[in-house]
C-alpha positions as a printed Julia matrix, in Angstrom:
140×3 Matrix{Float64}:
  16.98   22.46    3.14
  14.31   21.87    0.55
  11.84   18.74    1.42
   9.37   17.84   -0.95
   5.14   17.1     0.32
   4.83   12.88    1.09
   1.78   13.51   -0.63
   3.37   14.83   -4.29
   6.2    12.4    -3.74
   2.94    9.34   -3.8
   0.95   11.11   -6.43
   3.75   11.17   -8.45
   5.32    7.78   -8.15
   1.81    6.34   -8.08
   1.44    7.79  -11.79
   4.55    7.01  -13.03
   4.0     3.34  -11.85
   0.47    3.43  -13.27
   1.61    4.78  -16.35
   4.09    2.0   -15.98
   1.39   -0.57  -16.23
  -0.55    0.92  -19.28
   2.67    1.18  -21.6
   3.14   -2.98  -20.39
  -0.09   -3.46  -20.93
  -0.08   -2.58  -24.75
   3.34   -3.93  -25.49
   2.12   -7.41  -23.45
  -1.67   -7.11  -25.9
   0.86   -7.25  -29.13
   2.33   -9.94  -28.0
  -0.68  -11.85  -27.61
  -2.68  -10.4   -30.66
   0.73  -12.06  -32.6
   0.87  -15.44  -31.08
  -3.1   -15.72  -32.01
  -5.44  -14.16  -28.8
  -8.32  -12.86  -30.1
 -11.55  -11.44  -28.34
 -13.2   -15.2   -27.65
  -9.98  -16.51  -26.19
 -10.13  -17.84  -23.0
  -7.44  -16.88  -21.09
  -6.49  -17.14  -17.15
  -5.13  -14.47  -15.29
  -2.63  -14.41  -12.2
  -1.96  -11.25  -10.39
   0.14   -9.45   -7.86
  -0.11   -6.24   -5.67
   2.37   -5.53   -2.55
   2.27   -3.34    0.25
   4.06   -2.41    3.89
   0.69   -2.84    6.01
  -0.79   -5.99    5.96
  -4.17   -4.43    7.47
  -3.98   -2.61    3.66
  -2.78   -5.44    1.75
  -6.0    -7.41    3.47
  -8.34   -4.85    2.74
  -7.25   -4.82   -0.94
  -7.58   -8.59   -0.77
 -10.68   -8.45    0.55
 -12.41   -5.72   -1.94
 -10.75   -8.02   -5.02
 -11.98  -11.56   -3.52
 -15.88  -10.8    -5.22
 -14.09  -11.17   -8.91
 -11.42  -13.38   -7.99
  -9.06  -16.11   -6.15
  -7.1   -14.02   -3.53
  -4.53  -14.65   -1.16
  -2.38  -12.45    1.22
   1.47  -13.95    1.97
   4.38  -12.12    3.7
   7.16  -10.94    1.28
  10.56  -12.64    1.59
  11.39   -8.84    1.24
  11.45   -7.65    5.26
   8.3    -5.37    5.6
   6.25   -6.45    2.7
   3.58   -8.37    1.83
   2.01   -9.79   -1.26
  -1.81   -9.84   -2.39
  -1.71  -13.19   -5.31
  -5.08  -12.84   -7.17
  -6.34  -14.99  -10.29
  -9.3   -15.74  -12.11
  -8.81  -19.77  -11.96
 -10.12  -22.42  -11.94
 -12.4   -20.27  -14.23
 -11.27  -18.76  -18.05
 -12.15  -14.68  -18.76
 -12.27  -13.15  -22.45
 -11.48   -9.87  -22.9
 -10.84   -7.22  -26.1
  -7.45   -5.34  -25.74
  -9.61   -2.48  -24.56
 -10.94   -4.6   -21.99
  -7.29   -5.55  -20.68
  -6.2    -1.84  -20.7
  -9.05   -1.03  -18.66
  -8.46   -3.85  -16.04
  -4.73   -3.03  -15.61
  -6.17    0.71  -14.87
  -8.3    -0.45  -12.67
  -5.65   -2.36  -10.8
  -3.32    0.38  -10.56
  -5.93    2.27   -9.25
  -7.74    0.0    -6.77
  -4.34   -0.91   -5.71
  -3.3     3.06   -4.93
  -6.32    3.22   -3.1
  -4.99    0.76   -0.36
  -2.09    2.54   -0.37
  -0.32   -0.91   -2.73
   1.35   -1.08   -5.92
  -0.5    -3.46   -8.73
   3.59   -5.23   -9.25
   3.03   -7.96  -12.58
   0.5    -9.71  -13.61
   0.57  -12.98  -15.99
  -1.82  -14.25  -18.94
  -2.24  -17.86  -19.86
  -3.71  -18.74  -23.02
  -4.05  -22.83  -22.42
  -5.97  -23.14  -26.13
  -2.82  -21.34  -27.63
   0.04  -22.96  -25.56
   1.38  -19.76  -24.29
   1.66  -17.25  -20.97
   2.73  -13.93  -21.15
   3.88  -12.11  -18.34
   4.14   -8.13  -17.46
   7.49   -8.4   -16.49
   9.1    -9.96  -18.95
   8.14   -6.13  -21.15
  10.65   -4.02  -21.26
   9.93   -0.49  -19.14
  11.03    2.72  -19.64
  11.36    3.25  -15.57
């Protein structure tokens, strides 16, 4: 019987998940750059990570509470539990190079603590609008 190393069977899903996020990412940034976001656009952002130890999914929590509004919840999902992040009650800007780089950060920071950076949402009050990651079409 062939078993495959933990560790490849991680690295792997960890890059097809981050890889995941990037291709979202740039499909999401069209989206926005059509309905009217441009560099100076203040937008909020609401986040979410998950992950089976809640010692990891606190740690996570804890390293992400200097840049933003955290919070650690159990899943509804037996073993789980979610890490909610946001930037309110205060607005970012950010370039579509900008977002790109936070969602890479996320995926990484988030593989660090052994987690999974799961969707994240974008509110642009000035323009009306949200737009969320999981509402984009994935090829996984």
């Amino acid at each position: 019987m062939l078993t495959e190393d933990p560790q490849k069977v991680w690295e792997d899903f960890f890059g097809r998940k981050k890889s995941q996020c990037l291709q979202e990412a740039a499909d999401l940034w069209r989206q926005m750059k059509a309905a009217g976001v441009v560099a100076d656009t203040v937008l909020a952002l609401d986040f979410v990570h998950f992950g089976q130890c809640q010692h990891d999914v606190e740690a996570l929590a804890n390293q992400l509470s200097e840049n933003y509004e955290m919070e650690v919840v159990e899943s509804e999902r037996d073993g789980y539990w979610l890490v909610r992040g946001t930037t309110r009650p205060y607005g970012i800007e950010m370039t579509e190079e900008q977002h790109r780089g936070w969602v890479e950060f996320m995926a990484d920071v988030a593989e660090s603590y052994a987690c999974v950076f799961s969707t994240w949402t974008i509110e642009a009050p000035a323009l009306g609008t949200n737009f969320h990651s999981e509402g984009i079409e994935s090829a996984s």
